[in-house]
C-alpha positions as CSV (number, residue, x, y, z in Angstrom):
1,X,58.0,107.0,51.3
2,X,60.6,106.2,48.6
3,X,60.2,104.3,46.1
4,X,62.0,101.7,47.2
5,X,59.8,101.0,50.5
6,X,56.7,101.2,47.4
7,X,58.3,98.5,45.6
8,X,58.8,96.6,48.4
9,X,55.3,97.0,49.8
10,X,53.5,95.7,46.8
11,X,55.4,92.8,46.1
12,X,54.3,91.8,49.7
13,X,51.1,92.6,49.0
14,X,50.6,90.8,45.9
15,X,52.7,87.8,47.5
16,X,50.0,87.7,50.6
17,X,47.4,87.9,47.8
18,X,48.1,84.9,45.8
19,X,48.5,82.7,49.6
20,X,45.4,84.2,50.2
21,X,44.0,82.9,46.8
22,X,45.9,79.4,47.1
23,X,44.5,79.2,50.7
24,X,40.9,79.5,49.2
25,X,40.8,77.8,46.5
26,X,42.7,74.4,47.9
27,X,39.6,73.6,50.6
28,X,36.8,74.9,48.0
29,X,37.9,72.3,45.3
30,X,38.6,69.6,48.2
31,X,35.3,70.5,49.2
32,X,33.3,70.8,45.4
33,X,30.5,67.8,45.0
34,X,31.2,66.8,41.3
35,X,27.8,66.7,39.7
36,X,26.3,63.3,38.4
37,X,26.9,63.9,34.7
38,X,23.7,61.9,34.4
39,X,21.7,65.3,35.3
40,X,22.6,66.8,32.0
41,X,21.6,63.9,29.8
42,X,18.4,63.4,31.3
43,X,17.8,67.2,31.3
44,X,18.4,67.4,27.7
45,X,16.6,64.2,26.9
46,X,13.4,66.8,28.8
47,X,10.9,69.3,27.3
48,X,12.1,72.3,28.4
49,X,8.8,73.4,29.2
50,X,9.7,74.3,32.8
51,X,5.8,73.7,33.7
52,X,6.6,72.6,37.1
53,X,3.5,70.5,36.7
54,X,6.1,67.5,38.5
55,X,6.6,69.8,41.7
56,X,10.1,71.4,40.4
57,X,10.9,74.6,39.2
58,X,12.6,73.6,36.0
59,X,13.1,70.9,33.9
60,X,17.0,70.6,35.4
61,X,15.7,70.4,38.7
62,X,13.0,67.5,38.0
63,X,16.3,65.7,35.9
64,X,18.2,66.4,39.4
65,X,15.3,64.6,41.6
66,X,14.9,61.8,38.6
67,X,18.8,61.0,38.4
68,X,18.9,61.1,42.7
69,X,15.5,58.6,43.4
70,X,13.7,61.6,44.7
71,X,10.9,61.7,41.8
72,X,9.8,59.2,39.5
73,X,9.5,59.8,36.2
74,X,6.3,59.3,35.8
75,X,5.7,62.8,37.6
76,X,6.6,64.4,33.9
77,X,3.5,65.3,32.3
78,X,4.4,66.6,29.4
79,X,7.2,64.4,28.2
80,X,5.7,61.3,26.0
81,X,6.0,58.1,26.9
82,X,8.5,57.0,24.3
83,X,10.9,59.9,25.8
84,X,10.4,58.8,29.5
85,X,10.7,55.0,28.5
86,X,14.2,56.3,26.8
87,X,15.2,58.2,29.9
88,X,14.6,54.8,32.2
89,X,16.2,52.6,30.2
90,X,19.2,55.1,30.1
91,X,19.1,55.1,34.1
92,X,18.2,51.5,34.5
93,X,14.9,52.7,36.1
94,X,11.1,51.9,35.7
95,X,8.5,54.6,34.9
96,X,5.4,54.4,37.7
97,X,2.1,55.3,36.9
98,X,0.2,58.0,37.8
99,X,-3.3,59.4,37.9
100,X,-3.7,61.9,34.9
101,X,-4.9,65.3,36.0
102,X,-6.6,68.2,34.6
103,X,-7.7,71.7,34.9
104,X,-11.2,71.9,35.2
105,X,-13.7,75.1,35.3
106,X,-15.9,76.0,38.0
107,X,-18.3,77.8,35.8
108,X,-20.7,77.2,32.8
109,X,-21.8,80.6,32.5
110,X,-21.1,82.0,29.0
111,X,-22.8,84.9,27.3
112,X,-25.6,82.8,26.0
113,X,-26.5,82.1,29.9
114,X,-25.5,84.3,31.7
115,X,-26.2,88.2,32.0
116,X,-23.0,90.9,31.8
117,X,-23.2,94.0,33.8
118,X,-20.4,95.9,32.2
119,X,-19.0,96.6,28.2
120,X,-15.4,95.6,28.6
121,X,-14.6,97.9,25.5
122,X,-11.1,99.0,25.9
123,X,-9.9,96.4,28.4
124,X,-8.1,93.1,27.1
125,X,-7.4,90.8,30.0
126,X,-9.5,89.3,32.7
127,X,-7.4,90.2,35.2
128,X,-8.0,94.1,33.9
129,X,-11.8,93.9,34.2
130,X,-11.9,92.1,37.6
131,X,-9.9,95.6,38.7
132,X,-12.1,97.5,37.4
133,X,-15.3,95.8,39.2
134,X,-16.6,94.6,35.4
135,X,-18.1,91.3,34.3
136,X,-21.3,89.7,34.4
137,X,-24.0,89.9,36.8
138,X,-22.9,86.6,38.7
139,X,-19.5,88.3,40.4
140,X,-17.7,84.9,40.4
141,X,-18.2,84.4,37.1
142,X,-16.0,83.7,34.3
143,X,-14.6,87.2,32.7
144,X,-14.1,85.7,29.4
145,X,-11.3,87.6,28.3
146,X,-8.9,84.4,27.6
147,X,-6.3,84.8,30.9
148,X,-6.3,81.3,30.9
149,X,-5.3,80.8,27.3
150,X,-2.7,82.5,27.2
151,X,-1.6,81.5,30.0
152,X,-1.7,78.1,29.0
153,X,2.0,76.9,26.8
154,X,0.1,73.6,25.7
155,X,-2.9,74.8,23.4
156,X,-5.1,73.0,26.2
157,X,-7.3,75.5,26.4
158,X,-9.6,77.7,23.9
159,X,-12.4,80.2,24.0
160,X,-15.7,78.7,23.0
161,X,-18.2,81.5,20.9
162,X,-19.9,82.2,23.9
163,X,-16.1,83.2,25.9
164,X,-15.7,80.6,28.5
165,X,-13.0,78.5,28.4
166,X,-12.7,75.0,27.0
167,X,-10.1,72.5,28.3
168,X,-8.6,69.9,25.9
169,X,-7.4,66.7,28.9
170,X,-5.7,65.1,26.2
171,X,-3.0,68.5,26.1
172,X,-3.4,69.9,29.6
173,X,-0.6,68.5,31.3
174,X,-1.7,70.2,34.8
175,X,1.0,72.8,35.1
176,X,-1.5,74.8,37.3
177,X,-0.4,78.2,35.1
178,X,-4.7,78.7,34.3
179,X,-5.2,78.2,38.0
180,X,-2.5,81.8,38.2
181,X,-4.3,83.5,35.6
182,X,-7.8,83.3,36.4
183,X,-8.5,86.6,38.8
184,X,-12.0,84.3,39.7
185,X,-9.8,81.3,41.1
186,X,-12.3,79.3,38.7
187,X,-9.9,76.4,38.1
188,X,-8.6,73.8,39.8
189,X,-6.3,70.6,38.9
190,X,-8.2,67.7,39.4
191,X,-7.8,63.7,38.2
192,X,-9.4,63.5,34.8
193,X,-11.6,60.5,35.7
194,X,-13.3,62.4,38.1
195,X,-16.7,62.3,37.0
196,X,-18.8,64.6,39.3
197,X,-18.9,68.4,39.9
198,X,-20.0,71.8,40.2
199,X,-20.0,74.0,37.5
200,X,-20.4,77.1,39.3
201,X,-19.4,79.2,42.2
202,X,-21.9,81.5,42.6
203,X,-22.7,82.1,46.3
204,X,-26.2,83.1,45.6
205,X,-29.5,81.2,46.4
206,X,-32.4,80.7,44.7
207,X,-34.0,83.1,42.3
208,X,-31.0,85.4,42.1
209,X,-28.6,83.3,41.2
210,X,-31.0,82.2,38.1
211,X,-31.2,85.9,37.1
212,X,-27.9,86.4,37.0
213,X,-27.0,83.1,34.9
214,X,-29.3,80.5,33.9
215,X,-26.8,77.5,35.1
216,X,-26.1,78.5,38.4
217,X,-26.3,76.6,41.2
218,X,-29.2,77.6,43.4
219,X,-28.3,75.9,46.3
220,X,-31.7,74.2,46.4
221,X,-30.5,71.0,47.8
222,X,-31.7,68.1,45.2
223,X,-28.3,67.0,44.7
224,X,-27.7,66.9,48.4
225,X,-31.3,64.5,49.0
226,X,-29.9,62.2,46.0
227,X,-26.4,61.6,46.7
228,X,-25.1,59.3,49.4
229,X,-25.2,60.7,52.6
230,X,-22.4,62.9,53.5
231,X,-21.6,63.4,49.7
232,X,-22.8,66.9,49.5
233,X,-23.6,69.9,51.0
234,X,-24.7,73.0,50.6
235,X,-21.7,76.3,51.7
236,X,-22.5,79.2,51.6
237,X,-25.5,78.8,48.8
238,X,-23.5,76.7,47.0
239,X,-23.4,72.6,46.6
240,X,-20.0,71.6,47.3
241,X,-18.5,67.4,46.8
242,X,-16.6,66.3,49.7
243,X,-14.2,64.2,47.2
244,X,-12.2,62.7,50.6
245,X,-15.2,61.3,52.4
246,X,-14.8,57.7,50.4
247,X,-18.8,57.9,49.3
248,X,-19.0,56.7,45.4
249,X,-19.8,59.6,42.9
250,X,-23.0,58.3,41.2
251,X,-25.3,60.4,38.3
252,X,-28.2,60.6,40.4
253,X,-27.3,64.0,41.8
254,X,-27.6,65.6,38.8
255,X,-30.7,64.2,37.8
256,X,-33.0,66.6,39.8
257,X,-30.4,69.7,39.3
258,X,-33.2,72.9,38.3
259,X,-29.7,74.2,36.3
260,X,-27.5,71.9,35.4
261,X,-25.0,73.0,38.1
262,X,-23.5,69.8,38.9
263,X,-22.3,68.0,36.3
264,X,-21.7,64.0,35.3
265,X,-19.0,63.4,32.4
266,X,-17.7,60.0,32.0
């Protein structure tokens, strides 16, 4: 081929190119949603702590659901109430109320209670022990090791003297990230004025669950006698609150508790 027919060629082929990228690019911006510019002020007016505690990923993505009526608000836990008052007026919104939450611990077994099988010298995390079959003599117990700190971007929660876990409810702002760390699946995210539960998850009964940590429930049954029928019942060795039977929460069960399992904090 000369270089004639060349010359020719590619001039066709670069004039079929730029139809080509005319031809695309007319229907994509006919067809391009422009984006509420309200998205990006109430995004930046946000944290940034990307907790997903409000059931988003991100912070952008809870500002997209605020600015398109699919969340309220309210659902930011960790923005104050002067910011989300801000953000409301600015979107000529209200701010709903909603049921604080917080992490909560299924076990009061620190060192002072409870007996350790293994010396975790040499490993750091909790998640590292549970791999390697270490902890204390109760298997569901708390490690100790501070997953859950660390894991935590609020300061909610800090390591008592005895290495169990201690949640702030005033800073927890019920991301669920202490829920990920703990290799036990001791947490849970629960309303804050819930006043009733169990401290424990050992699946034990009776005397060998006291050997192995002097606060474990032993599923003896008192709490299940003195709470409202239906309330509780004993799984598997262990007492367990059916929160979504209706029945009030009273004291009474833990009046009779041998350990202090179950627990009453107003």
């Amino acid at each position: 081929m000369d270089m004639g027919n060349i010359l020719i060629a590619s001039v066709f082929m670069l004039v079929v190119f730029v139809f080509l990228g005319i031809g695309m690019a007319y229907p994509a911006q006919k067809l391009r949603v422009e984006e509420d510019p309200r998205i990006d002020e109430v995004n930046n007016r946000l944290p940034q702590a990307n907790c997903g505690a409000c059931g988003k990923a991100g912070c952008r993505g809870f500002a997209e659901a605020v600015v398109m009526g699919e969340l309220d608000l309210g659902k930011c836990t960790v923005s104050s109430p002067e910011v989300k008052s801000g953000i409301a007026e600015y979107l000529g919104v209200t701010v709903e109320e909603h049921e604080k939450m917080t992490a909560r611990l299924a076990c009061a077994g620190g060192t002072n209670v409870a007996r350790n099988k293994a010396d975790f010298s040499g490993i750091d995390t909790c998640r590292n022990a549970a791999r390697s079959g270490g902890g204390k003599g109760c298997s569901w117990g708390c490690l100790g090791l501070g997953d859950c700190a660390r894991a935590c971007d609020f300061g909610a929660i800090t390591m008592n003297e005895y290495g169990l876990p201690v949640v702030d409810s005033a800073k927890c702002t019920a991301c669920k990230e202490c829920v990920i760390a703990c290799p036990k699946k001791l947490f849970s995210i629960v309303p804050e004025a819930l006043p009733l539960w169990v401290a424990c998850k050992n699946l034990q009964m009776g005397q060998p669950a006291k050997e192995e940590c002097k606060v474990a429930c032993t599923g003896c049954g008192n709490c299940v006698t003195d709470a409202p029928k239906g309330l509780i019942k004993i799984v598997d060795g262990l007492a367990v609150i059916d929160y979504e039977s209706g029945l009030p929460l009273t004291e009474k069960p833990t009046k009779q508790c041998p350990t202090g399992a179950i627990v009453w904090k107003k």
